[in-house]
C-alpha positions, 0 to 999 in steps of 0.5 A, a space after each residue: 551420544 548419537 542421540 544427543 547428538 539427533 536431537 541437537 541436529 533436530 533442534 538446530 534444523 528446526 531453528 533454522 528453517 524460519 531464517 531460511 523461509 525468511 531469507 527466501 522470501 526477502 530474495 524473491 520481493 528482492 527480484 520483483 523489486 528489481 524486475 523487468 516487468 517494473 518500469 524504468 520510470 517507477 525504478 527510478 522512485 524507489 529510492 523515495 517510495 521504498 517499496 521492500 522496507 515499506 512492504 517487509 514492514 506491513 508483513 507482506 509473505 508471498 502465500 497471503 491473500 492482498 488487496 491493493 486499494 486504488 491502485 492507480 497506475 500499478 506503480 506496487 502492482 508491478 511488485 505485488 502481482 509477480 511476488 504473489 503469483 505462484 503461492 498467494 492472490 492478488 485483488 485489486 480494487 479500483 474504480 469502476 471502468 464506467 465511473 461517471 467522473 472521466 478521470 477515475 473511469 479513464 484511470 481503471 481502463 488504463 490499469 486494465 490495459 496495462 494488465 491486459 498487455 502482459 497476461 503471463 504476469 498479471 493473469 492471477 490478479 482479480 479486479 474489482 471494485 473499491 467499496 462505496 459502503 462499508 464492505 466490498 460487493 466482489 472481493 471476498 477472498 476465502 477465509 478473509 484478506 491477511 493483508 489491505 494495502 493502501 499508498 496515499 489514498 486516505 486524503 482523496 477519502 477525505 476529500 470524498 467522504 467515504 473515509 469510515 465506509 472504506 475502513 470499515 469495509 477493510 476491516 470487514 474483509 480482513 480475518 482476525 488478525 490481519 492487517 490493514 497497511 496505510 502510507 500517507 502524506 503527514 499533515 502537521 499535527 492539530 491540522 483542521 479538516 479543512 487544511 487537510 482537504 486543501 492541502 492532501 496531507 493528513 494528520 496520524 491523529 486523525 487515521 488511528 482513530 478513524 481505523 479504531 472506530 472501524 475496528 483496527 488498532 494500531 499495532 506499529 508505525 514507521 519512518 521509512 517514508 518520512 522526509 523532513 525536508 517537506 515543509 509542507 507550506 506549498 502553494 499546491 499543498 502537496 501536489 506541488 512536490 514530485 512527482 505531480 509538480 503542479 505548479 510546472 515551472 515556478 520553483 521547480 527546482 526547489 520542489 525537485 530538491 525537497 523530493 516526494 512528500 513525508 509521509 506516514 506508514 502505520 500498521 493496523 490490525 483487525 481485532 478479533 
């Protein structure tokens, strides 16, 4: 009987431990979430960007090897590095602080300002520069990547033309098995190449299988940043909705009332 009863403990025990790491790190992306660190104007987005569904979504656990791709601003930099920074590592791969073009070089030396003002939180994350071909010439995490991130950046691929080098670089720099997650702006399905340039949305059709030719198969998609009140006619393509409101005064309101683009979030994985 006491036998039983230890083995029935051990398997209990056993069980549970999962569900008990898994509630432990739900509570810790939770409190980097909710953070002081995060700015009110990037809290303020949540309710649009959904930072803890997306991110629980690509399978984000807080030993993981993370690369953010074009991290812009930091907006999920300010969530990624402190839930990263006791167990995991963070890299961040951007621009390069001497790039010829003044926005991309003014826009990597405002990310390493903003780094550079709180050295307690943002010490451990390694910046580096995103690839031009199809690897990364100083982000080589030991063993390999478990997680890519990238939030809204495969239109500006596009645009520039190093959409195949940069998925084949991801793929390159993930181990076996690891993934690669995308949010993006939807385009309407069949949308021409020429209309997703124009416009900054981009259609799923086209991201599976540009990630399938460098390797990475689909493995699951999303709705938590879908938003069906984006009819996705605007006159400044998507930049004419939040947070860019390109178009300043003229229907504001109207933009304002559709709210952030809808988007797509996919997740892929390396095949082996």
């Amino acid at each position: 009987m006491n036998l039983g009863r230890r083995l029935f403990t051990g398997a209990f025990a056993a069980a549970a431990w999962p569900v008990r790491a898994q509630e432990s790190e739900d509570a810790a992306l939770q409190a980097a979430i909710a953070g002081p660190q995060r700015s009110a104007a990037n809290r303020a987005r949540d309710a649009a960007r959904h930072p803890y569904e997306t991110l629980r979504f690509f399978g984000l656990r807080p030993t993981q090897s993370v690369i953010e791709l074009a991290p812009g601003g930091g907006w999920y930099t300010e969530i990624l590095a402190p839930y990263l920074r006791a167990a995991g590592r963070l890299y961040a791969a951007g621009e390069a602080a001497d790039d010829p073009d003044e926005y991309r070089r003014r826009s990597r030396q405002n990310f390493d300002a903003k780094l550079a003002r709180e050295p307690g939180l943002y010490d451990r994350v390694a910046v580096g520069l995103l690839p031009r071909k199809p690897a990364f010439t100083d982000i080589a995490p030991p063993g390999g990547a478990d997680l890519v991130l990238t939030f809204r950046n495969v239109h500006n691929w596009i645009e520039v033309g190093h959409l195949d080098d940069t998925l084949r670089a991801c793929a390159a720099v993930l181990k076996p098995g690891g993934v690669l997650g995308v949010e993006e702006h939807r385009a309407p399905p069949g949308s021409s190449l020429a209309w997703i340039q124009k416009n900054g949305y981009v259609t799923e059709d086209l991201m599976v299988e540009r990630a399938r030719v460098a390797g990475l198969e689909l493995a699951a998609r999303s709705e938590v940043n879908a938003n069906p009140r984006d009819s996705k006619d605007h006159p400044n393509g998507v930049w004419s909705l939040p947070p860019t409101l390109r178009g300043g005064d003229a229907d504001r309101a109207r933009f304002v009332a559709i709210g952030e683009s809808d988007r797509f979030t996919h997740r892929y994985v390396k095949r082996a």
